[in-house]
C-alpha positions in Angstrom: 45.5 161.4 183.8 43.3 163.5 181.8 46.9 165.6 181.2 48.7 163.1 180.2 46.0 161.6 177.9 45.6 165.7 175.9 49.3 165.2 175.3 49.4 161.8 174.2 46.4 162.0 171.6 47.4 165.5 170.9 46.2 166.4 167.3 48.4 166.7 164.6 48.7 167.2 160.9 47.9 163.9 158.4 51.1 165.4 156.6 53.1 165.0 159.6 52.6 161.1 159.7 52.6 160.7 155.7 56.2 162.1 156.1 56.7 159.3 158.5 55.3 157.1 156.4 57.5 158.2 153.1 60.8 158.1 155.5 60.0 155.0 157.4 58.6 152.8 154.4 61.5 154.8 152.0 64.3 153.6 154.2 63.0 149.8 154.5 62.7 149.9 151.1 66.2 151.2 150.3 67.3 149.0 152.6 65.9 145.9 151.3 67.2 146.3 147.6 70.6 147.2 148.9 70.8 144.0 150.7 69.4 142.1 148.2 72.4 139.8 147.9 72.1 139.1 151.8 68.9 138.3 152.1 68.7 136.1 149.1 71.8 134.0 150.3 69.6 132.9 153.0 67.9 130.9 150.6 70.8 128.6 150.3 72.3 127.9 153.5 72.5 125.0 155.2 69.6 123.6 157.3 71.6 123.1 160.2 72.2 126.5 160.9 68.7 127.4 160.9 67.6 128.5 164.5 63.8 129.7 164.3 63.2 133.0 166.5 60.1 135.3 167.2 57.6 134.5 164.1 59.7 131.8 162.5 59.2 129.5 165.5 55.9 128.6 163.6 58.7 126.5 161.3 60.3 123.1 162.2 63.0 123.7 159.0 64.2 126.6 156.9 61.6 127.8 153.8 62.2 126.2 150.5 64.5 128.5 148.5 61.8 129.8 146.1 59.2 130.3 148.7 62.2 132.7 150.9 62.9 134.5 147.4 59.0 135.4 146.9 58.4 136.8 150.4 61.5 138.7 149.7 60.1 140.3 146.4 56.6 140.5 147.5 57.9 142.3 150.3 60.0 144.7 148.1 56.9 145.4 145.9 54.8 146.0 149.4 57.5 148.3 150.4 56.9 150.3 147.3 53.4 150.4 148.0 53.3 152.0 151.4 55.3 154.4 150.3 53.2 155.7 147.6 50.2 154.7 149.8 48.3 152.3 147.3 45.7 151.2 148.3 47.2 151.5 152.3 44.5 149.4 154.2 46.0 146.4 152.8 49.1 146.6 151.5 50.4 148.6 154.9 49.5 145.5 157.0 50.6 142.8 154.5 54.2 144.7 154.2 54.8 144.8 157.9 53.6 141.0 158.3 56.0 140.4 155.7 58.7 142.4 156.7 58.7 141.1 160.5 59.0 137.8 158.7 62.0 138.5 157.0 64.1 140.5 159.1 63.2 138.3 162.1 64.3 135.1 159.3 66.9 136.4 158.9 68.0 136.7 162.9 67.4 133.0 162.8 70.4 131.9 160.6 73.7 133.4 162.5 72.2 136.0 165.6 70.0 138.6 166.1 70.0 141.9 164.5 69.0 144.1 167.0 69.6 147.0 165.0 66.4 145.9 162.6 64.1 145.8 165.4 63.1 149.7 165.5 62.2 149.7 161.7 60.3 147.0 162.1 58.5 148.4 164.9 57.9 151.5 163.4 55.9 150.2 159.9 53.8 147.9 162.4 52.5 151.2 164.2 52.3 153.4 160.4 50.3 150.1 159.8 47.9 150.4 161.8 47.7 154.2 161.7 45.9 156.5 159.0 49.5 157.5 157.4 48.2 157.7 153.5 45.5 160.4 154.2 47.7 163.1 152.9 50.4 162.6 150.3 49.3 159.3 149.0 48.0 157.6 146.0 45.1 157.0 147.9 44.5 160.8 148.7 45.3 162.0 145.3 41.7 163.1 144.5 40.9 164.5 148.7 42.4 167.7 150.4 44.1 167.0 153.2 41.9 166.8 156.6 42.4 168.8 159.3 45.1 168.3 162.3 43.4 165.0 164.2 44.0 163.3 167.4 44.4 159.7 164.8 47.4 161.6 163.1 48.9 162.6 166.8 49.3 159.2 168.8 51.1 157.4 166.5 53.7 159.7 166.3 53.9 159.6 170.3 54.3 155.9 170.1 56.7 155.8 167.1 58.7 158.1 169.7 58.4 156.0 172.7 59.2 153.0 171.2 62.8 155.1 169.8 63.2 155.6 173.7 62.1 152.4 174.9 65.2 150.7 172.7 67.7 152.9 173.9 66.6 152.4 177.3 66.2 148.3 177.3 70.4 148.9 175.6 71.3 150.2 179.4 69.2 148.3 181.2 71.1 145.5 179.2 74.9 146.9 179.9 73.3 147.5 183.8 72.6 143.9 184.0 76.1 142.8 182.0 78.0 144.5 184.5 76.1 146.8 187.3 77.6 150.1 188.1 81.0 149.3 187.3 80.0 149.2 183.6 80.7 152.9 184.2 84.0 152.8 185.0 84.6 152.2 181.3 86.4 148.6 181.7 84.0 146.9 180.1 83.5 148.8 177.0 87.1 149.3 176.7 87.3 145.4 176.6 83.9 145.0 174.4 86.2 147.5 172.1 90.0 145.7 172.3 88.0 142.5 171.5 86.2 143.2 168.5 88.8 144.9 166.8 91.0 141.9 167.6 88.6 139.5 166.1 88.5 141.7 163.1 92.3 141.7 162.7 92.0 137.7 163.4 89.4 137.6 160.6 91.3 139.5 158.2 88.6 142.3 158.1 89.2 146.1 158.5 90.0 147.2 162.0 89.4 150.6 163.4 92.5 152.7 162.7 91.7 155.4 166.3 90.9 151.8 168.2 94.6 151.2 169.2 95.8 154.0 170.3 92.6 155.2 172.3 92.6 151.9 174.0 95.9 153.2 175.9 93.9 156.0 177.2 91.3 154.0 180.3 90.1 157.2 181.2 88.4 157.9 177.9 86.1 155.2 178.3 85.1 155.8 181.4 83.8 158.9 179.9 82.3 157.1 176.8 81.0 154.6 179.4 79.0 157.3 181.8 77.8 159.1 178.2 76.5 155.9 176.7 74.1 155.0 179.9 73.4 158.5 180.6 71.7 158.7 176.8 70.4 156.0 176.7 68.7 155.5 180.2 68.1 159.1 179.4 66.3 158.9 176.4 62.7 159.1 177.6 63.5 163.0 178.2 63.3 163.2 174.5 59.7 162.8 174.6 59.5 166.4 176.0 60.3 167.8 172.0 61.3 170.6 171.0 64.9 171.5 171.8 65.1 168.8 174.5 64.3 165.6 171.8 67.0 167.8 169.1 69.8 167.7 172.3 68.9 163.9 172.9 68.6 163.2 169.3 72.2 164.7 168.6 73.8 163.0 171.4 72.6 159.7 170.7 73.5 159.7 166.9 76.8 160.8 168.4 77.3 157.6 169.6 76.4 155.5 167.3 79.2 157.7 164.7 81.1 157.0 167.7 80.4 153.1 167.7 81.7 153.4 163.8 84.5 154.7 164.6 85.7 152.6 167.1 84.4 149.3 166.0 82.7 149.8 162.3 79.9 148.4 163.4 76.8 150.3 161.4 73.3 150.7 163.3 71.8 153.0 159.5 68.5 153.6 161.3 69.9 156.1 163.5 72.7 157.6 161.7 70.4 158.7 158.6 68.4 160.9 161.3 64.8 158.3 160.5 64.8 156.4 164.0 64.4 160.3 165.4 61.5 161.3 162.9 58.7 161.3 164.8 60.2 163.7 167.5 59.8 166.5 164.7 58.0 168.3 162.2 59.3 165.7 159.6 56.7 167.0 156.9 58.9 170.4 156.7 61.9 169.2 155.2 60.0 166.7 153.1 57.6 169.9 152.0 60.0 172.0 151.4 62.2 169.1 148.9 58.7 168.5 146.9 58.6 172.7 145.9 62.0 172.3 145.0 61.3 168.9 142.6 58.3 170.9 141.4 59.9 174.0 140.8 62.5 172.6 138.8 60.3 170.3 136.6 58.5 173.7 136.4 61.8 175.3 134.8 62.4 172.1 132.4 59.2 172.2 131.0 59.4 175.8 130.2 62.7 175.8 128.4 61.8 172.8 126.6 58.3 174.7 125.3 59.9 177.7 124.8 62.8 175.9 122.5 60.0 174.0 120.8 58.7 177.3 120.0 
Protein backbone atom coordinates (compact mmCIF):
# COMPACT_ATOMS: atom_id res chain seq x y z
CA UNK A 1 0.00 0.00 0.00
CA UNK A 2 2.65 2.25 1.00
CA UNK A 3 3.95 1.52 -2.87
CA UNK A 4 1.27 2.22 -4.48
CA UNK A 5 0.51 5.39 -2.35
CA UNK A 6 4.67 6.91 -3.29
CA UNK A 7 3.46 6.44 -6.85
CA UNK A 8 0.14 7.86 -6.70
CA UNK A 9 1.22 11.20 -4.70
CA UNK A 10 4.42 11.17 -6.50
CA UNK A 11 5.75 14.81 -6.60
CA UNK A 12 5.73 16.63 -9.60
CA UNK A 13 6.47 20.04 -11.06
CA UNK A 14 3.49 23.04 -10.50
CA UNK A 15 4.43 23.68 -14.42
CA UNK A 16 3.47 20.25 -15.23
CA UNK A 17 -0.21 20.81 -14.07
CA UNK A 18 -0.37 24.64 -15.17
CA UNK A 19 0.17 23.01 -18.64
CA UNK A 20 -2.78 20.98 -17.91
CA UNK A 21 -4.56 23.58 -16.89
CA UNK A 22 -3.73 25.98 -20.16
CA UNK A 23 -4.59 22.76 -22.46
CA UNK A 24 -7.62 21.58 -20.60
CA UNK A 25 -9.29 25.13 -19.82
CA UNK A 26 -7.74 26.30 -23.65
CA UNK A 27 -9.62 23.48 -25.35
CA UNK A 28 -13.09 24.07 -23.41
CA UNK A 29 -12.76 27.39 -24.13
CA UNK A 30 -12.12 26.96 -27.91
CA UNK A 31 -14.69 24.73 -27.87
CA UNK A 32 -17.31 26.75 -26.34
CA UNK A 33 -16.90 29.79 -28.76
CA UNK A 34 -16.86 27.51 -31.70
CA UNK A 35 -20.11 26.07 -30.85
CA UNK A 36 -21.50 29.16 -29.92
CA UNK A 37 -24.43 28.85 -32.42
CA UNK A 38 -25.26 25.32 -30.79
CA UNK A 39 -25.42 26.05 -27.62
CA UNK A 40 -27.33 29.25 -27.90
CA UNK A 41 -30.04 27.45 -30.09
CA UNK A 42 -30.91 25.63 -27.02
CA UNK A 43 -32.33 28.66 -25.77
CA UNK A 44 -35.17 28.34 -28.23
CA UNK A 45 -36.31 25.00 -28.55
CA UNK A 46 -39.30 23.60 -27.64
CA UNK A 47 -40.22 22.68 -24.08
CA UNK A 48 -41.28 19.36 -24.87
CA UNK A 49 -38.17 18.14 -25.88
CA UNK A 50 -36.51 19.00 -22.77
CA UNK A 51 -35.51 15.84 -20.80
CA UNK A 52 -33.53 16.96 -17.58
CA UNK A 53 -30.28 14.62 -16.88
CA UNK A 54 -27.45 14.66 -14.17
CA UNK A 55 -27.57 18.36 -12.61
CA UNK A 56 -30.49 19.58 -14.63
CA UNK A 57 -32.85 17.18 -12.83
CA UNK A 58 -32.90 20.10 -10.17
CA UNK A 59 -35.40 21.64 -13.15
CA UNK A 60 -39.11 20.82 -13.73
CA UNK A 61 -38.89 22.97 -17.38
CA UNK A 62 -36.15 24.29 -19.64
CA UNK A 63 -34.24 27.80 -18.43
CA UNK A 64 -35.75 30.99 -19.65
CA UNK A 65 -33.89 31.89 -22.82
CA UNK A 66 -31.87 34.78 -21.33
CA UNK A 67 -30.98 33.03 -18.17
CA UNK A 68 -29.46 29.84 -20.71
CA UNK A 69 -27.63 32.70 -22.72
CA UNK A 70 -25.90 34.24 -19.39
CA UNK A 71 -24.58 30.90 -18.09
CA UNK A 72 -23.31 30.37 -21.46
CA UNK A 73 -21.31 33.77 -21.44
CA UNK A 74 -20.48 33.71 -17.87
CA UNK A 75 -19.09 30.42 -18.60
CA UNK A 76 -17.03 31.63 -21.69
CA UNK A 77 -15.62 34.50 -19.54
CA UNK A 78 -14.79 31.73 -16.59
CA UNK A 79 -13.18 29.76 -19.20
CA UNK A 80 -10.88 32.62 -19.99
CA UNK A 81 -10.19 32.92 -16.52
CA UNK A 82 -8.77 29.61 -15.66
CA UNK A 83 -6.77 29.73 -18.25
CA UNK A 84 -4.86 32.75 -17.37
CA UNK A 85 -5.37 31.67 -13.75
CA UNK A 86 -7.18 34.89 -12.32
CA UNK A 87 -7.76 34.83 -9.35
CA UNK A 88 -8.09 30.53 -9.62
CA UNK A 89 -9.73 29.81 -6.14
CA UNK A 90 -12.80 31.01 -7.42
CA UNK A 91 -13.23 31.38 -10.77
CA UNK A 92 -11.69 27.49 -11.27
CA UNK A 93 -14.66 26.11 -9.26
CA UNK A 94 -17.38 28.49 -10.56
CA UNK A 95 -16.22 27.54 -14.31
CA UNK A 96 -16.51 23.86 -13.75
CA UNK A 97 -20.05 24.29 -11.88
CA UNK A 98 -20.91 26.06 -14.81
CA UNK A 99 -19.61 24.18 -17.32
CA UNK A 100 -21.07 20.71 -15.97
CA UNK A 101 -24.24 22.73 -16.18
CA UNK A 102 -24.05 23.40 -19.68
CA UNK A 103 -22.67 20.51 -21.29
CA UNK A 104 -24.86 18.15 -19.16
CA UNK A 105 -27.99 20.94 -20.49
CA UNK A 106 -27.21 20.43 -23.27
CA UNK A 107 -27.46 16.25 -23.11
CA UNK A 108 -30.98 16.96 -21.98
CA UNK A 109 -32.45 18.29 -25.19
CA UNK A 110 -31.78 15.29 -28.03
CA UNK A 111 -29.20 12.57 -26.14
CA UNK A 112 -26.16 12.40 -24.35
CA UNK A 113 -22.84 13.50 -25.46
CA UNK A 114 -20.68 11.14 -24.10
CA UNK A 115 -17.89 12.49 -25.81
CA UNK A 116 -18.07 15.89 -23.41
CA UNK A 117 -17.94 13.89 -20.31
CA UNK A 118 -13.87 13.56 -20.03
CA UNK A 119 -13.48 17.51 -20.42
CA UNK A 120 -15.79 17.99 -18.04
CA UNK A 121 -14.15 15.66 -15.69
CA UNK A 122 -10.91 16.92 -16.14
CA UNK A 123 -11.57 20.96 -15.19
CA UNK A 124 -13.52 19.44 -12.02
CA UNK A 125 -10.22 17.70 -10.81
CA UNK A 126 -7.72 21.17 -12.21
CA UNK A 127 -10.48 22.68 -9.89
CA UNK A 128 -9.90 21.46 -7.07
CA UNK A 129 -6.10 21.13 -7.64
CA UNK A 130 -3.34 24.00 -7.17
CA UNK A 131 -2.95 24.28 -11.17
CA UNK A 132 -2.31 28.38 -11.23
CA UNK A 133 0.89 28.17 -9.01
CA UNK A 134 3.12 28.40 -11.92
CA UNK A 135 2.25 30.16 -15.17
CA UNK A 136 -0.69 32.14 -13.99
CA UNK A 137 -1.87 35.57 -13.41
CA UNK A 138 -1.96 34.67 -9.91
CA UNK A 139 1.79 33.62 -9.84
CA UNK A 140 3.00 36.44 -11.81
CA UNK A 141 4.87 38.11 -8.92
CA UNK A 142 6.19 34.25 -7.11
CA UNK A 143 8.84 31.75 -8.52
CA UNK A 144 7.64 28.68 -9.13
CA UNK A 145 7.70 26.16 -6.03
CA UNK A 146 9.42 23.24 -6.02
CA UNK A 147 8.14 19.67 -7.48
CA UNK A 148 5.13 18.74 -4.79
CA UNK A 149 3.15 15.74 -3.97
CA UNK A 150 -0.29 18.50 -4.54
CA UNK A 151 1.09 19.00 -8.24
CA UNK A 152 1.58 14.95 -8.65
CA UNK A 153 -1.99 13.30 -7.81
CA UNK A 154 -3.97 15.21 -9.93
CA UNK A 155 -2.26 14.39 -12.81
CA UNK A 156 -2.63 10.58 -11.73
CA UNK A 157 -6.34 11.06 -11.55
CA UNK A 158 -6.73 13.24 -14.67
CA UNK A 159 -5.00 9.89 -16.10
CA UNK A 160 -7.27 7.41 -14.54
CA UNK A 161 -10.20 8.88 -15.24
CA UNK A 162 -8.83 8.99 -19.41
CA UNK A 163 -8.62 5.05 -18.67
CA UNK A 164 -11.62 4.62 -16.67
CA UNK A 165 -13.75 6.08 -19.98
CA UNK A 166 -12.26 3.87 -22.34
CA UNK A 167 -12.67 1.10 -20.15
CA UNK A 168 -16.60 1.68 -19.11
CA UNK A 169 -16.79 2.00 -23.64
CA UNK A 170 -15.91 -2.04 -23.48
CA UNK A 171 -17.52 -2.92 -20.68
CA UNK A 172 -20.52 -1.23 -22.55
CA UNK A 173 -19.95 -3.17 -26.14
CA UNK A 174 -19.24 -6.45 -23.55
CA UNK A 175 -22.68 -6.04 -22.19
CA UNK A 176 -24.32 -4.99 -25.83
CA UNK A 177 -23.19 -8.16 -27.17
CA UNK A 178 -20.73 -10.51 -24.99
CA UNK A 179 -17.87 -12.07 -26.70
CA UNK A 180 -19.27 -12.20 -29.94
CA UNK A 181 -18.94 -8.43 -30.13
CA UNK A 182 -15.51 -9.69 -31.28
CA UNK A 183 -16.37 -11.32 -34.17
CA UNK A 184 -16.82 -7.91 -35.73
CA UNK A 185 -20.75 -8.35 -36.61
CA UNK A 186 -21.83 -6.03 -34.61
CA UNK A 187 -19.63 -3.10 -35.42
CA UNK A 188 -19.90 -3.93 -38.97
CA UNK A 189 -23.75 -3.41 -38.52
CA UNK A 190 -23.29 -0.28 -35.92
CA UNK A 191 -21.21 0.94 -39.25
CA UNK A 192 -23.76 -0.19 -42.43
CA UNK A 193 -26.41 1.53 -40.17
CA UNK A 194 -25.19 4.80 -39.57
CA UNK A 195 -23.91 5.52 -42.87
CA UNK A 196 -27.41 4.47 -44.08
CA UNK A 197 -29.10 6.83 -41.85
CA UNK A 198 -26.74 9.45 -43.10
CA UNK A 199 -27.54 8.73 -46.82
CA UNK A 200 -31.40 8.63 -45.54
CA UNK A 201 -30.81 12.12 -44.05
CA UNK A 202 -29.23 13.54 -46.89
CA UNK A 203 -25.91 14.07 -44.88
CA UNK A 204 -22.35 13.10 -45.95
CA UNK A 205 -21.64 9.41 -45.79
CA UNK A 206 -18.31 7.84 -45.44
CA UNK A 207 -16.85 7.33 -48.91
CA UNK A 208 -14.30 3.85 -47.58
CA UNK A 209 -17.71 2.69 -45.53
CA UNK A 210 -19.10 0.79 -48.60
CA UNK A 211 -16.70 -0.98 -49.88
CA UNK A 212 -15.04 -2.06 -46.50
CA UNK A 213 -18.36 -3.29 -45.41
CA UNK A 214 -17.83 -6.26 -48.14
CA UNK A 215 -14.81 -7.23 -46.29
CA UNK A 216 -16.40 -9.12 -42.65
CA UNK A 217 -13.13 -10.07 -41.75
CA UNK A 218 -11.84 -6.48 -41.36
CA UNK A 219 -14.06 -5.90 -38.60
CA UNK A 220 -13.45 -8.59 -36.78
CA UNK A 221 -10.05 -7.22 -36.53
CA UNK A 222 -11.32 -3.56 -35.79
CA UNK A 223 -13.65 -5.35 -33.39
CA UNK A 224 -10.76 -7.42 -31.19
CA UNK A 225 -8.56 -3.81 -31.55
CA UNK A 226 -11.26 -1.67 -30.26
CA UNK A 227 -11.84 -3.92 -26.84
CA UNK A 228 -8.35 -4.73 -26.59
CA UNK A 229 -7.53 -0.68 -26.19
CA UNK A 230 -9.94 0.06 -24.53
CA UNK A 231 -10.25 -2.71 -21.76
CA UNK A 232 -6.56 -2.19 -22.06
CA UNK A 233 -6.24 1.21 -21.26
CA UNK A 234 -5.34 1.08 -17.57
CA UNK A 235 -1.80 -0.16 -18.87
CA UNK A 236 -1.34 3.42 -19.86
CA UNK A 237 -0.96 4.41 -16.39
CA UNK A 238 2.50 2.66 -16.42
CA UNK A 239 3.93 6.03 -18.64
CA UNK A 240 6.49 6.38 -20.40
CA UNK A 241 6.66 4.48 -23.61
CA UNK A 242 3.83 2.13 -22.51
CA UNK A 243 0.98 5.35 -22.03
CA UNK A 244 2.75 6.91 -25.77
CA UNK A 245 1.88 3.07 -27.44
CA UNK A 246 -1.67 3.22 -25.68
CA UNK A 247 -2.11 6.78 -26.38
CA UNK A 248 -1.26 6.25 -30.26
CA UNK A 249 -3.48 3.29 -30.57
CA UNK A 250 -6.37 4.72 -29.15
CA UNK A 251 -6.34 8.10 -31.09
CA UNK A 252 -6.04 5.57 -33.91
CA UNK A 253 -9.33 4.59 -33.44
CA UNK A 254 -11.06 7.35 -32.94
CA UNK A 255 -9.38 8.74 -36.73
CA UNK A 256 -10.60 5.40 -37.48
CA UNK A 257 -14.25 6.07 -36.09
CA UNK A 258 -14.00 9.42 -38.60
CA UNK A 259 -13.33 7.62 -41.21
CA UNK A 260 -15.81 5.18 -41.23
CA UNK A 261 -18.69 6.94 -39.76
CA UNK A 262 -17.60 10.95 -39.42
CA UNK A 263 -18.48 10.93 -36.16
CA UNK A 264 -15.87 13.44 -34.23
CA UNK A 265 -14.91 12.63 -30.46
CA UNK A 266 -12.08 16.42 -30.59
CA UNK A 267 -11.00 15.52 -27.11
CA UNK A 268 -8.88 12.79 -28.16
CA UNK A 269 -7.96 13.49 -31.60
CA UNK A 270 -6.17 16.97 -30.56
CA UNK A 271 -3.83 14.70 -28.30
CA UNK A 272 -5.53 16.85 -24.74
CA UNK A 273 -7.60 13.76 -23.25
CA UNK A 274 -3.77 12.00 -23.21
CA UNK A 275 -2.12 15.09 -21.43
CA UNK A 276 -1.63 14.16 -18.16
CA UNK A 277 0.28 10.81 -19.20
CA UNK A 278 3.24 13.33 -20.18
CA UNK A 279 5.52 16.02 -19.59
CA UNK A 280 2.91 18.41 -21.15
CA UNK A 281 4.82 21.55 -19.78
CA UNK A 282 7.69 20.70 -22.48
CA UNK A 283 6.01 21.40 -25.57
CA UNK A 284 4.12 24.20 -23.95
CA UNK A 285 7.85 25.61 -22.65
CA UNK A 286 9.37 25.21 -25.49
CA UNK A 287 6.23 27.25 -27.77
CA UNK A 288 6.50 30.25 -24.99
CA UNK A 289 10.72 30.72 -25.99
CA UNK A 290 9.66 30.68 -29.34
CA UNK A 291 6.68 33.51 -28.79
CA UNK A 292 9.32 35.28 -26.70
CA UNK A 293 12.01 35.04 -28.94
CA UNK A 294 10.20 36.33 -31.76
CA UNK A 295 8.61 39.33 -29.97
CA UNK A 296 12.29 39.64 -28.94
CA UNK A 297 13.23 40.07 -32.81
CA UNK A 298 10.19 42.47 -33.59
CA UNK A 299 10.97 44.80 -31.01
CA UNK A 300 14.53 45.02 -32.13
CA UNK A 301 13.94 45.81 -35.74
CA UNK A 302 11.28 48.07 -34.92
CA UNK A 303 13.96 50.14 -32.44
CA UNK A 304 16.63 49.84 -34.54
CA UNK A 305 14.44 51.32 -37.70
CA UNK A 306 13.19 53.98 -35.23
CA UNK A 307 16.77 54.77 -34.84
Amino acid sequence: MNAVLGWWFRPAPAERLAALRILVGGFALLYLTTRLPLFLGYAHFPARDFVPLGVTRLLEAPLAPGTHVAILVVTIVLAAAFVAGVFYRFTAPLFALCLLWLLTYRSSWSMPFHTENLLALHVIVLALAPAADAWAFDARRRDAPSPREAYGWPLKLMAALTCLTYVLAGIAKLRLGGMAWAEGEFLRDQVAVDNLRKVLLGADASPLATPLLEHPWLFEVMAIATLAIELGAPIAMAGGRVALAWALMAWGFHVGVVALMAIVFPYPLVWVAYAPFFAAERPLAWVGRKLRSLTARRWGRHAASDM
